[in-house]
C-alpha positions as CSV (number, residue, x, y, z in Angstrom):
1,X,25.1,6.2,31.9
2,X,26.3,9.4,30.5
3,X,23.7,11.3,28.9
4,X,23.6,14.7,27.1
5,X,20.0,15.3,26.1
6,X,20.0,18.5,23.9
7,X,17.5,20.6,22.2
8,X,16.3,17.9,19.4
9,X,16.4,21.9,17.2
10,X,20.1,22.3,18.3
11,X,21.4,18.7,18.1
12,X,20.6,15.0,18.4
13,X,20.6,13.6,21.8
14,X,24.2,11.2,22.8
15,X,24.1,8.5,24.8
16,X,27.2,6.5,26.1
17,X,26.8,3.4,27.8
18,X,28.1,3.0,31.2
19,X,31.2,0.6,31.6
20,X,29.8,-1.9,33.3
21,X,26.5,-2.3,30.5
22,X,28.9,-2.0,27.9
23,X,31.4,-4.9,29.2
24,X,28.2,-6.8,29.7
25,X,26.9,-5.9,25.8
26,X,30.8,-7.5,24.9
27,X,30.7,-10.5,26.5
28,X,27.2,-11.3,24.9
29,X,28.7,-10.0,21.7
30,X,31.7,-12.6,21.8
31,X,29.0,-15.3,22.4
32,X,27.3,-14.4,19.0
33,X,30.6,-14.2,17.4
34,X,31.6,-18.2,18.2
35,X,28.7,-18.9,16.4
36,X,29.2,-17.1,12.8
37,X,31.3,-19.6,11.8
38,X,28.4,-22.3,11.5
39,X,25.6,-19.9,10.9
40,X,24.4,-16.6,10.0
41,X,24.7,-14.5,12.9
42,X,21.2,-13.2,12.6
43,X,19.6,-17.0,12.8
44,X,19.6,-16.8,17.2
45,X,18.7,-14.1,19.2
46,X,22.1,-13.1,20.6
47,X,20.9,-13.1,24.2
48,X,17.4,-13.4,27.1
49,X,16.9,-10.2,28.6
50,X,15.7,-12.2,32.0
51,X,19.6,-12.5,32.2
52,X,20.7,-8.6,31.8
53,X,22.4,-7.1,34.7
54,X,20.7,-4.3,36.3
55,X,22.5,-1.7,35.0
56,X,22.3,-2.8,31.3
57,X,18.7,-3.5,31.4
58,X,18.3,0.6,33.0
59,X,20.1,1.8,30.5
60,X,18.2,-0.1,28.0
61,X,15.1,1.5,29.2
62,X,16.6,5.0,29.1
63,X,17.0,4.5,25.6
64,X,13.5,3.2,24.5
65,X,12.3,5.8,26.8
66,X,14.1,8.5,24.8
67,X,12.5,6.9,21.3
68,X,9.1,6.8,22.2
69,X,8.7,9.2,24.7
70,X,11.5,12.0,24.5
71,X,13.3,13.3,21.2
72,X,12.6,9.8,19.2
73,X,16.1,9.9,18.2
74,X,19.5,9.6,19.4
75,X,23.0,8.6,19.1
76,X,25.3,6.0,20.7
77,X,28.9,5.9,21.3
78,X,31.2,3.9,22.1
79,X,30.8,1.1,19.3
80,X,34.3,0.9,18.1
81,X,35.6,-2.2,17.2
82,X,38.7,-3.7,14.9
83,X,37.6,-5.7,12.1
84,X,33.7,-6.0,10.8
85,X,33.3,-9.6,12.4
86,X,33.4,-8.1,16.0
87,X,31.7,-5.1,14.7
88,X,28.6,-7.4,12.9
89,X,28.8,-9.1,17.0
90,X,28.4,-6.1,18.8
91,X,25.7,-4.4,17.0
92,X,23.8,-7.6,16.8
93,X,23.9,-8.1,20.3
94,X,22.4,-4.9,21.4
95,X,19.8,-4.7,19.1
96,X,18.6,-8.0,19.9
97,X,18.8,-6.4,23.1
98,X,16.9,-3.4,22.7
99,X,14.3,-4.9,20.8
100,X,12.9,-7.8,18.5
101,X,14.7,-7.9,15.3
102,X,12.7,-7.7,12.7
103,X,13.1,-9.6,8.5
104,X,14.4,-7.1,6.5
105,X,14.5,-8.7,2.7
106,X,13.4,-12.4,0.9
107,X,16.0,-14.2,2.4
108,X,15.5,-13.7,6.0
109,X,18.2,-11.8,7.1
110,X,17.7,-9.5,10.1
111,X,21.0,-7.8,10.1
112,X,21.7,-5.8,6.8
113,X,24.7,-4.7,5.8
114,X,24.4,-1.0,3.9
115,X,27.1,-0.2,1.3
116,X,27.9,0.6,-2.4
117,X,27.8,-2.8,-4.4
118,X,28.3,-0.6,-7.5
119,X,25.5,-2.3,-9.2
120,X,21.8,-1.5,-9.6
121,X,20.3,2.3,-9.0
122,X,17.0,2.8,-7.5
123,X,15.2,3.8,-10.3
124,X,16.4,0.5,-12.6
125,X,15.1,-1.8,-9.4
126,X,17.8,-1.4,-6.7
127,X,17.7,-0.8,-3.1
128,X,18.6,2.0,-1.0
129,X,21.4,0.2,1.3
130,X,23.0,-1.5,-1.9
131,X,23.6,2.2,-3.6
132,X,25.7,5.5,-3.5
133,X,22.7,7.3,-4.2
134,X,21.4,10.0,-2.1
135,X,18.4,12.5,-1.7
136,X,15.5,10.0,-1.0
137,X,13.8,10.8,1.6
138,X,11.8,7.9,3.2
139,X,11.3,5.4,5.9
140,X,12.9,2.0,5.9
141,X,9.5,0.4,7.3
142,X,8.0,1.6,3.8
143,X,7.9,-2.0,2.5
144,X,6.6,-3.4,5.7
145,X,2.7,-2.9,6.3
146,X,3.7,-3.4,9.9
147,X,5.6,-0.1,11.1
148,X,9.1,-0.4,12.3
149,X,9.2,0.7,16.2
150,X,13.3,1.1,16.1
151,X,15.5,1.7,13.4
152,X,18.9,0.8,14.5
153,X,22.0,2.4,11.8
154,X,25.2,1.3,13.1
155,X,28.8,3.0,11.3
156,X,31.6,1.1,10.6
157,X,33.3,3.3,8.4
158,X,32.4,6.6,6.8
159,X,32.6,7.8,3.2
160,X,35.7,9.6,1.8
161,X,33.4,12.2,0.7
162,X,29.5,13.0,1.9
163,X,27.0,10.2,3.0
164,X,25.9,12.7,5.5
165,X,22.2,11.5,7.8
166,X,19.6,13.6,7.1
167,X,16.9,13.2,9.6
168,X,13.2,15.1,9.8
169,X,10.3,14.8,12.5
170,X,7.3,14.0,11.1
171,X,5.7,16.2,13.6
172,X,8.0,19.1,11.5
173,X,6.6,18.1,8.2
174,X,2.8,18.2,9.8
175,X,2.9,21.7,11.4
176,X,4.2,22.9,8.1
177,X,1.6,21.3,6.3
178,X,-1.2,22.5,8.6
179,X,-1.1,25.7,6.1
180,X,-2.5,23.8,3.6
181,X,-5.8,21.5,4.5
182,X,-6.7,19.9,1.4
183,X,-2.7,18.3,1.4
184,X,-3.3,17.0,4.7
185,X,-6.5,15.2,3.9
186,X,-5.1,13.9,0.6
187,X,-1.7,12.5,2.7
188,X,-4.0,11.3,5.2
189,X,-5.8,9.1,2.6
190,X,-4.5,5.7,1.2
191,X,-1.3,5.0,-1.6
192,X,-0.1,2.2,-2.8
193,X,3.2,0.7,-1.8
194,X,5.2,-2.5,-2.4
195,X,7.0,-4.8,-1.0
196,X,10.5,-4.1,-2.6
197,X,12.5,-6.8,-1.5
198,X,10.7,-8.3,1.0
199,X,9.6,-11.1,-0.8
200,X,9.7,-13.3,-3.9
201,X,6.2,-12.3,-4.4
202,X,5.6,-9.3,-5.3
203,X,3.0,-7.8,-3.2
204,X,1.2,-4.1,-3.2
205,X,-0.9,-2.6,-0.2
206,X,-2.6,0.2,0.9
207,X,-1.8,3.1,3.7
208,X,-1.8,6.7,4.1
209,X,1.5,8.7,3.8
210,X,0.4,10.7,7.2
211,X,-1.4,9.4,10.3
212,X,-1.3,9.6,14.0
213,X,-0.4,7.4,17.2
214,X,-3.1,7.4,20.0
215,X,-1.1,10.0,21.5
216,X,-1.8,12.5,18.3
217,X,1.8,12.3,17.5
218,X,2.1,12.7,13.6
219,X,3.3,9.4,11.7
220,X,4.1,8.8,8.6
221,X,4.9,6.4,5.5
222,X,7.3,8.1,2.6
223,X,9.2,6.7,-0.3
224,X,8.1,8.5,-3.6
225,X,10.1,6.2,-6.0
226,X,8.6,3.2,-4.0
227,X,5.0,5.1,-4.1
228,X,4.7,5.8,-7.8
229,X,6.4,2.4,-8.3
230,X,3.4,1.1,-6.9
231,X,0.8,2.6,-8.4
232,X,2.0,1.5,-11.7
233,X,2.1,-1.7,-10.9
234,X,-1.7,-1.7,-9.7
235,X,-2.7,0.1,-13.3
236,X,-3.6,2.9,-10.8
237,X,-2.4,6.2,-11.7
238,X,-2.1,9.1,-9.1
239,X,-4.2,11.3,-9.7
240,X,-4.0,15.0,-10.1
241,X,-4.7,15.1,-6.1
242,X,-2.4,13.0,-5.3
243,X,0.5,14.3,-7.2
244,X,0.2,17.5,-5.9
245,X,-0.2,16.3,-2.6
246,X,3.4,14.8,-3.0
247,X,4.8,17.8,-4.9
248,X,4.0,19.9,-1.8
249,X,5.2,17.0,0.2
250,X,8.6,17.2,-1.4
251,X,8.9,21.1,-0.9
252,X,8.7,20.3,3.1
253,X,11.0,18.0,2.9
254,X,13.3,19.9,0.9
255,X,13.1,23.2,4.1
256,X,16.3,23.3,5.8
257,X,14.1,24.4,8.5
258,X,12.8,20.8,9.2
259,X,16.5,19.0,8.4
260,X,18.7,18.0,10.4
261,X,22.3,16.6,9.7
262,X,24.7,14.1,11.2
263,X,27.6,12.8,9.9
264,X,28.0,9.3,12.0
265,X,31.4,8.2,13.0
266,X,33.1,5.2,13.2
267,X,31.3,3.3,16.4
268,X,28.1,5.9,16.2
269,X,24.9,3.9,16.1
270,X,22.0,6.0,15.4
271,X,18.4,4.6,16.7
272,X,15.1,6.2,15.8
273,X,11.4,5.6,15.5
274,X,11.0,4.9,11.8
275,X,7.8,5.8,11.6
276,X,8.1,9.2,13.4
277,X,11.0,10.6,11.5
278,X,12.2,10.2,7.7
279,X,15.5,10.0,6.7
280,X,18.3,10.1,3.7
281,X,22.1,10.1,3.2
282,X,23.9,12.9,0.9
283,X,25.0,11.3,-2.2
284,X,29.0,10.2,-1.1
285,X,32.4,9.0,-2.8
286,X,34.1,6.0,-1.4
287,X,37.6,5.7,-1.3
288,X,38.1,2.1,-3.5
289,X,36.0,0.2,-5.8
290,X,32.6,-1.1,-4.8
291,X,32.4,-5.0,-4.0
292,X,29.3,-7.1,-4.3
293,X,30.6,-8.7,-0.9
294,X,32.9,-8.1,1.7
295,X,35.3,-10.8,3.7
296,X,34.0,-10.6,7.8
297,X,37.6,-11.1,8.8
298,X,38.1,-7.3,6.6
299,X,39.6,-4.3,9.2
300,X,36.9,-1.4,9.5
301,X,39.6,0.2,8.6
302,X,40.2,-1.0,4.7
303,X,36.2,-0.7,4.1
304,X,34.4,2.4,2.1
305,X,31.5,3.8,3.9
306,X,30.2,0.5,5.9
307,X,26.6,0.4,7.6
308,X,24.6,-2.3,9.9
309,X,21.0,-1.3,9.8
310,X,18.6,-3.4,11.7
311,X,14.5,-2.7,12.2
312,X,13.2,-3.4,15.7
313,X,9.9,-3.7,17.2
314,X,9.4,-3.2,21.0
315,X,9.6,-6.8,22.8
């Protein structure tokens, strides 16, 4: 296993896979791909990690090891593929090998794909993955009162213009914050948040924006839309407190001095611990029009700006 683990200030840490892990992740792969044509491919786990070769199930370590214990983020290369079938294989097959997929809407689906459908914005109801739209800064666990211990992002296909990652460490955003006591505690407190399209019942619940692991790392809980969203819906305004507490929020998140950019490549997966980091995409132009769905037998090639996300938790 080739690994380049820089600076987390300088760049993100790469990862490749070693040939013989990746030939292994493959084979498993074209397993899960024989049985698309009868079912979702998200319905099985692709694979039982009692079977994994050594050297796969090392390099699996390395990886959670470098998420929960080292720069909680990384990239890894070496995903390319032909056409989006083989691609929705691959990535489905080492995520399920990594860790637990996790539901991610009402339907059940554990694999998401994240692209323009060209319908909905965020503000009129929409989600994230199905817009253009850029400059929210959040967590994808943000609808899930369980946190989300990996968030797997996998390219297969970039944007003709923008749709840039931008990734911040929550433990950025705290020392920044230290300057100002009376934010912390408010952030520390309880919000409300919803369940945006995790169920047909709408459901609200409680949790601080900023909190911390048994280690005293900082964690944290963001999506403003999603937060004020929320409130409205309990007949709960935020109060004076609370807005400010936000409002100074935002101006953190806004420091170029906690961002950091990556613009993912065809075959880049990007994994993180969603509730130690927060994330957005630039706003970005696609190169054709937006389709509500797109054919599995499609090249990579002919697709706008194409995305698997999957949330894992550890196994």
């Amino acid at each position: 296993m080739n690994i380049n683990v820089s600076n987390y200030r300088q760049a993100v840490s790469k990862v490749q896979l070693s040939n013989a892990a990746f030939d292994e992740l493959l084979s498993i792969s074209l397993k899960s791909e024989s049985k698309i044509q009868a079912d979702r491919l998200d319905i099985n786990f692709a694979c039982n990690g009692s079977f994994y070769s050594r050297s796969l199930s090392e390099e699996l370590r390395t990886i959670r090891n470098i998420i929960e214990h080292g720069s909680h983020v990384l990239i890894l290369d070496g995903f390319k593929t032909d056409n989006l079938e083989a691609f929705k294989s691959l990535v489905w097959a080492f995520g399920s090998s990594l860790g637990r997929p996790m539901v991610q809407n009402h339907l059940g689906h554990k694999i998401i794909e994240v692209y323009d459908r060209g319908g909905k914005s965020i503000e009129e109801g929409g989600r994230y993955h199905q817009t253009r739209q850029g400059a929210y800064i959040h967590n994808d666990g943000v609808s899930d009162p369980l946190p989300i211990d990996y968030l797997v992002l996998a390219c297969g296909q970039k944007a003709l213009l923008g749709g840039e990652s931008i990734l911040i460490d929550a433990s950025a955003v705290y020392a920044e914050l230290m300057a100002f006591a009376d934010v912390l505690e408010e952030l520390k407190r309880d919000f409300y948040f919803e369940n945006r399209g995790m169920s047909e019942e709408e459901c609200l619940f409680k949790a601080p924006i900023l909190s911390f692991s048994q280690e005293g790392i900082p964690l944290i809980r963001y999506f403003r839309v999603n937060i004020e969203s929320a409130h409205l819906k309990a007949q709960v305004p935020l109060t004076l407190s609370q807005v400010r507490a936000l409002d100074f929020l935002d101006a953190v998140l806004d420091q170029s001095s906690v961002q950091h950019r990556v613009l993912l490549e065809p075959g880049q997966v990007l994994i993180s611990a969603d509730n130690k980091f927060l994330h957005t995409r630039t706003h970005f132009i696609d190169k054709h029009t937006p389709h509500s769905e797109i054919n599995d037998k499609a090249p990579l090639s002919s697709l706008n700006r194409y995305m698997l996300r999957m949330w894992l938790r550890k196994q």
